[in-house]
DOMARKE-748757 format. One record per residue (C-alpha): x, y, z; residue in three letters. Coordinates in nm, 3 decimals, always signed. Example, Ala and Ser with C-alpha at 12.3 -4.5 7.8 and 13.67 -1.06 7.14 Angstrom:
+1.230, -0.450, +0.780, ALA;
+1.367, -0.106, +0.714, SER;
REM end
This chain:
+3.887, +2.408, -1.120, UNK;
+4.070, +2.558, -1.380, UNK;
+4.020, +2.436, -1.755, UNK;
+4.350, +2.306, -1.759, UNK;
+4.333, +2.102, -1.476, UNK;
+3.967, +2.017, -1.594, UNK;
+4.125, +1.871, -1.917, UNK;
+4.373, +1.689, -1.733, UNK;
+4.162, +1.502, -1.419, UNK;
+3.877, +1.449, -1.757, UNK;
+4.164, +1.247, -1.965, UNK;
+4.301, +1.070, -1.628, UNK;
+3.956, +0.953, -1.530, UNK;
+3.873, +0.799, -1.908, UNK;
+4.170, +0.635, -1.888, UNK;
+4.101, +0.468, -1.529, UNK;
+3.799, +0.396, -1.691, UNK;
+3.933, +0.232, -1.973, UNK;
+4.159, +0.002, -1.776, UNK;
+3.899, -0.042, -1.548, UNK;
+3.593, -0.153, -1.818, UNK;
+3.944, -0.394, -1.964, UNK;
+3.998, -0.584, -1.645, UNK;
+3.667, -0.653, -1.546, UNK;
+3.482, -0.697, -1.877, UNK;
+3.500, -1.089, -1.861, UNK;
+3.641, -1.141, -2.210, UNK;
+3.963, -1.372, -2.215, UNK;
+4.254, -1.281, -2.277, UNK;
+4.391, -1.395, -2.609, UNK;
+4.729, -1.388, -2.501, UNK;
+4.684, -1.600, -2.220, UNK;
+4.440, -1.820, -2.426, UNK;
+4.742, -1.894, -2.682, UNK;
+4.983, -1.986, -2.388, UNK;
+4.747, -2.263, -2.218, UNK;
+4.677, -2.407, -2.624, UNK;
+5.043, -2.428, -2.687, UNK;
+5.124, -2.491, -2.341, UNK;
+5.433, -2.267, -2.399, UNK;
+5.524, -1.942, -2.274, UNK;
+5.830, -1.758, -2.495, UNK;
+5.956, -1.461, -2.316, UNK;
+6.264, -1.239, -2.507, UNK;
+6.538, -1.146, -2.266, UNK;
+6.869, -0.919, -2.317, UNK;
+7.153, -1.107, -2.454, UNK;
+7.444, -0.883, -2.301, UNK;
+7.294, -0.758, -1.984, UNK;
+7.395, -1.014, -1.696, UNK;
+7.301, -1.098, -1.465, UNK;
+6.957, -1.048, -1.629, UNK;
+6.996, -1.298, -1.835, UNK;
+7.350, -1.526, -1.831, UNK;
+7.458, -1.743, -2.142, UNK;
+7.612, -2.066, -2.054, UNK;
+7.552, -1.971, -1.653, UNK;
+7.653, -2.164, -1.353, UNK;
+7.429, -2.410, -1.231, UNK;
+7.124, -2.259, -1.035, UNK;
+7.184, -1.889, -1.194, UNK;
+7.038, -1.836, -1.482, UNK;
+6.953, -1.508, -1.472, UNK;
+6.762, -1.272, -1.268, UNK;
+6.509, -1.222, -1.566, UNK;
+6.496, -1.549, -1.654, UNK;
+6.427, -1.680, -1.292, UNK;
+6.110, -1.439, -1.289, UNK;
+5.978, -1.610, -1.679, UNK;
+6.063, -1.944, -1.448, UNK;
+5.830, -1.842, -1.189, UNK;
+5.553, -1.684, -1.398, UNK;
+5.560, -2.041, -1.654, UNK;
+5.519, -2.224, -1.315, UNK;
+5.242, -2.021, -1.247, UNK;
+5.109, -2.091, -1.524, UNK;
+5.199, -2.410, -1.538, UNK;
+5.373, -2.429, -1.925, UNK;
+5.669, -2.492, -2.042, UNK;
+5.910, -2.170, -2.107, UNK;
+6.058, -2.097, -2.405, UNK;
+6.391, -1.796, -2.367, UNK;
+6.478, -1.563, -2.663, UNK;
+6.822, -1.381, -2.610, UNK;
+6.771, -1.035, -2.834, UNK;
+7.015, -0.749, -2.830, UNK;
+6.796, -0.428, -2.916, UNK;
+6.474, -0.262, -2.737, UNK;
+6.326, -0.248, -3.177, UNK;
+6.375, -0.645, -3.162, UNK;
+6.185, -0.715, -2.842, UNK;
+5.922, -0.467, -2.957, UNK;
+5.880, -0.655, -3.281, UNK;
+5.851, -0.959, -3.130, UNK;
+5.556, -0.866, -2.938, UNK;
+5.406, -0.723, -3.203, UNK;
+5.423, -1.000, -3.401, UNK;
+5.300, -1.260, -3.171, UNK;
+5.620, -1.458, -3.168, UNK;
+5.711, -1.372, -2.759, UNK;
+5.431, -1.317, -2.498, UNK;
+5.685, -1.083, -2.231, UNK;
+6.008, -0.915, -2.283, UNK;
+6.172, -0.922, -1.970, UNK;
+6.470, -0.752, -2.057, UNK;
+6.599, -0.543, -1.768, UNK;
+6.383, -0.250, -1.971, UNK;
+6.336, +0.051, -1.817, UNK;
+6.010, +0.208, -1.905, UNK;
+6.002, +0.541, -2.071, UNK;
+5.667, +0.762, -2.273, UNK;
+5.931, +0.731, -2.608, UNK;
+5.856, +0.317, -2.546, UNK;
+5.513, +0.330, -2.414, UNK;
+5.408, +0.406, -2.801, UNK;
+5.549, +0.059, -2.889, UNK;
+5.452, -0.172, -2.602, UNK;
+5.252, -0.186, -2.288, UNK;
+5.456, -0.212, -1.932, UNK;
+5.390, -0.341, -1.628, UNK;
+5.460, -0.240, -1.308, UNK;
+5.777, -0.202, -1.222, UNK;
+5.961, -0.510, -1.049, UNK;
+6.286, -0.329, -0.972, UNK;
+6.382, +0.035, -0.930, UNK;
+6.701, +0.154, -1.049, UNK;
+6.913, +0.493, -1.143, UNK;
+7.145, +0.648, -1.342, UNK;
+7.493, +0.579, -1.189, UNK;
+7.858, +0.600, -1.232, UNK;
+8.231, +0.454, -1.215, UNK;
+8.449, +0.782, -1.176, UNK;
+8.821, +0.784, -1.166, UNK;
+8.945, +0.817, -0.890, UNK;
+9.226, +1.037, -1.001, UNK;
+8.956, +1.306, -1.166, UNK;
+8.836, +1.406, -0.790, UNK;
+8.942, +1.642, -0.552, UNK;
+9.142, +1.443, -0.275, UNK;
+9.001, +1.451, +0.087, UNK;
+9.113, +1.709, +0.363, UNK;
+9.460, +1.542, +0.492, UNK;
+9.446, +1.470, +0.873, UNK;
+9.071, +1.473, +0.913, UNK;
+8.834, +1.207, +0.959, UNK;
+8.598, +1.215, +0.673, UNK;
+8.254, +1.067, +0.810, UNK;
+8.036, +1.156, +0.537, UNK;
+8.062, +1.034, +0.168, UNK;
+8.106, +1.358, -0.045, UNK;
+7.994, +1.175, -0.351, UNK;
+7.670, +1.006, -0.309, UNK;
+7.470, +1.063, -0.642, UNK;
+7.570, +1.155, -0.979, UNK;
+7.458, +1.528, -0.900, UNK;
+7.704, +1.536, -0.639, UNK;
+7.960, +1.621, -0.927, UNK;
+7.763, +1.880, -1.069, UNK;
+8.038, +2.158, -0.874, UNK;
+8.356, +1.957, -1.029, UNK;
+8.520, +2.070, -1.354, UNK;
+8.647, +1.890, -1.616, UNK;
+8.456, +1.557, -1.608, UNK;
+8.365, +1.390, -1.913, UNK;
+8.164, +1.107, -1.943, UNK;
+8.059, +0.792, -2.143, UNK;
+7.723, +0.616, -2.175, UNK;
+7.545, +0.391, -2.404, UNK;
+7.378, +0.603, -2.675, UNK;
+6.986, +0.698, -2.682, UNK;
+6.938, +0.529, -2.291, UNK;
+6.781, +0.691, -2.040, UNK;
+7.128, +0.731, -1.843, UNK;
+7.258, +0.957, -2.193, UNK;
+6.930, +1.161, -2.179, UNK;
+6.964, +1.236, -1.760, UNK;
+7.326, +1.327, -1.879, UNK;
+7.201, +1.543, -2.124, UNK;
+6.958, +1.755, -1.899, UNK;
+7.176, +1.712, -1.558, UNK;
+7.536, +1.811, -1.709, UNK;
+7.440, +2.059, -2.051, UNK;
+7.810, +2.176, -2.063, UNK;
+7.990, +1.831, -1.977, UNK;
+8.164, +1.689, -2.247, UNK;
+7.965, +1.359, -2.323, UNK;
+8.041, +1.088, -2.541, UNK;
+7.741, +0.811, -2.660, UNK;
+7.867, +0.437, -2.772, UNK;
+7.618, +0.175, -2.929, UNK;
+7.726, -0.041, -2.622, UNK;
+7.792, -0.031, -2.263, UNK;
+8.125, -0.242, -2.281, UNK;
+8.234, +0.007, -2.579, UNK;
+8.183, +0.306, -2.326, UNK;
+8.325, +0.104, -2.005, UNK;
+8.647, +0.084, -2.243, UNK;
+8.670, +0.442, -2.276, UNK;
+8.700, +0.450, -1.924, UNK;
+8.933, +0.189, -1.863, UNK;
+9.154, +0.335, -2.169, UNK;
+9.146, +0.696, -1.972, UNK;
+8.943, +0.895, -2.198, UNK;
+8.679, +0.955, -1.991, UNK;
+8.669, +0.998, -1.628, UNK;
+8.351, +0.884, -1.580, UNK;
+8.144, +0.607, -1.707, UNK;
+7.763, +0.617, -1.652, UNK;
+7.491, +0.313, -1.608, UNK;
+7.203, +0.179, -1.446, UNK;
+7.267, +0.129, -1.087, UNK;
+7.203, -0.319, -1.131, UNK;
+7.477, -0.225, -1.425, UNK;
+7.754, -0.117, -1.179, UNK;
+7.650, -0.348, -0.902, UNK;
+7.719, -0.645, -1.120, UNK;
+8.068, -0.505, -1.297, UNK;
+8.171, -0.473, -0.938, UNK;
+8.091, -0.828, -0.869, UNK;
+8.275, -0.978, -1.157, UNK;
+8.574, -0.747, -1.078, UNK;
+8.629, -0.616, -0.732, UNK;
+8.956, -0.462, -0.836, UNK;
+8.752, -0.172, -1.024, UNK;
+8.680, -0.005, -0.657, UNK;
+9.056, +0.056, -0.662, UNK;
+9.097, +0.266, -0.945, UNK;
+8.714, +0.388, -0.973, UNK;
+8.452, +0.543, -0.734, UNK;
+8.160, +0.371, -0.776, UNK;
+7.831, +0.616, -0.726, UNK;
+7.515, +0.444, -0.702, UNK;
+7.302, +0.671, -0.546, UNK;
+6.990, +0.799, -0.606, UNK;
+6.887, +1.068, -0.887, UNK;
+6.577, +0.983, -1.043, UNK;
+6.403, +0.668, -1.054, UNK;
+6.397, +0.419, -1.379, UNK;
+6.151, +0.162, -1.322, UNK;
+6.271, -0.172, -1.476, UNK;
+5.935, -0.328, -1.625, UNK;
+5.781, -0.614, -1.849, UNK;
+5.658, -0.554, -2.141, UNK;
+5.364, -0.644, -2.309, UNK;
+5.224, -0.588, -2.704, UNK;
+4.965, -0.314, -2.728, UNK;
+4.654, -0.526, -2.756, UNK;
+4.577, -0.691, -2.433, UNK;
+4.487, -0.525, -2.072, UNK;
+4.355, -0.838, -1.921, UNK;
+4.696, -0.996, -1.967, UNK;
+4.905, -0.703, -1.845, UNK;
+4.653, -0.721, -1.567, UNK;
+4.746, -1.045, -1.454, UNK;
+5.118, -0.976, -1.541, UNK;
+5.037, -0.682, -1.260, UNK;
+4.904, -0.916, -0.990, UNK;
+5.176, -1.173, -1.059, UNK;
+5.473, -0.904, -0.946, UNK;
+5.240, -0.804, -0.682, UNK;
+5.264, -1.130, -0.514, UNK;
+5.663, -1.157, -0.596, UNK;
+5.719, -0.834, -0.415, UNK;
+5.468, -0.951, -0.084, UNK;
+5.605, -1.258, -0.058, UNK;
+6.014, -1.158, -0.113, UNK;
+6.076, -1.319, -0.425, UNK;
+6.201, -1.018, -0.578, UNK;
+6.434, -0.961, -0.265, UNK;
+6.557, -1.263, -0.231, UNK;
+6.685, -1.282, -0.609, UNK;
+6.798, -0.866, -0.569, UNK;
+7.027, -1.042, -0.288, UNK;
+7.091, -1.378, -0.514, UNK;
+7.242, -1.202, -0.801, UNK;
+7.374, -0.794, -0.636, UNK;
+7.462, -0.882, -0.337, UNK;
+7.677, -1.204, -0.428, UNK;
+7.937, -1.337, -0.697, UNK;
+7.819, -1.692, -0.742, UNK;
+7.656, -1.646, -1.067, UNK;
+7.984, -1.459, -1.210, UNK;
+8.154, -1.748, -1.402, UNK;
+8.483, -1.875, -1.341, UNK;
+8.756, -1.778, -1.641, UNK;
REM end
């Protein structure tokens, strides 16, 4: 073995170990402790990211986060107390501070975040996606039959000239733009609907998001598909994760086992099909 790779399988068994020697030490978690003396559990959600979490929703959609802090309060069996926050800094303080337990936030996990917060395992799997106009693609052979989708992925328009794109700033959609496209023109906004407008307003041809991003503008308007390709593909994967504060491996431990079970048992599925693969949640104007 080389001293390289010595270095590296050294570091990843200590820190097997250390999670290991955590989870089975037999010391209670304090986190858990303060939930069953208050008998509350206060989980931070995002405030403009439905259908993670809807303000004002219809009745029996809430929110595909806040469903999952339903189901882990049950589980618990406490009350549940729901933050809206807008930033990834403000959930990250929270934690820190004591004042939420989870962020369930629609987060995807990243090493840049992993020096703030702990994360779970991941309860959904998304990627970086797109709305392109229509009008900014070549236009398919006339008089053939065209049987196989020429634009799956986002890398699929790696060969096309002249595409620009929006995104939200610093996400990790703007960063896979960064490395996938170098000599794309590229423009970051502080929020997704600032860089869907762009779009919409025909300065860009190409709006980027997380897949569950585009699912959901597609739900609450149909009539997109008609002036946009949607590409939804897969590129890379961002896992979409709880997070936890930086103290505590016998609560992310149980966090763990708790999506575990969601997964076996079809939870998860069943609320991927509740909330992407239907409109009822999208609220009536």
């Amino acid at each position: 073995m080389s001293p390289l790779l010595r270095i590296q399988y050294i570091g990843l068994v200590s820190l097997w170990a250390f999670f290991f020697t955590a989870s089975i030490s037999g010391e209670p978690s304090q986190v858990l402790e303060k939930i069953k003396k208050t008998k509350t559990l206060t989980v931070s959600v995002n405030e403009f990211y439905d259908p993670f979490y809807i303000e004002n929703p219809n009745p029996n959609f809430p929110g595909l986060d806040v469903e999952l802090a339903q189901e882990y309060a049950k589980f618990l069996d406490v009350d549940l107390k729901i933050i809206p926050l807008r930033t990834f800094d403000q959930h990250a303080r929270m934690l820190e501070k004591g004042d939420t337990q989870i962020a369930m936030a629609g987060i995807s996990s990243s090493i840049n975040r992993f020096r703030d917060v702990y994360f779970t395992d991941p309860y959904l799997t998304s990627t970086p996606a797109a709305l392109v106009n229509r009008t900014a693609l070549p236009p398919e052979p006339e008089g053939q039959i065209v049987t196989v989708q020429l634009f799956r992925n986002l890398n699929d328009l790696t060969n096309i000239t002249g595409i620009s794109y929006s995104v939200l700033a610093n996400s990790s959609n703007h960063q896979f733009l960064r490395d996938a496209f170098p000599k794309a023109q590229i423009f970051s906004y502080f929020t997704n609907e600032a860089a869907l407008n762009e779009l919409k307003k025909n300065n860009v041809n190409a709006f980027v998001a997380d897949s569950f991003y585009i699912q959901a503008l597609l739900q609450k308007d149909s009539s997109l598909r008609a002036n946009y390709l949607p590409i939804l593909g897969v590129v890379q994967e961002d896992h979409i994760s709880m997070a936890t504060a930086r103290r505590d491996v016998e609560f992310l431990y149980n966090l763990n086992f708790f999506i575990k079970e969601l997964k076996r048992t079809g939870k998860i599925q069943g609320l991927i099909n509740k909330y992407f693969k239907s409109n009822q949640w999208v609220k009536k104007e």
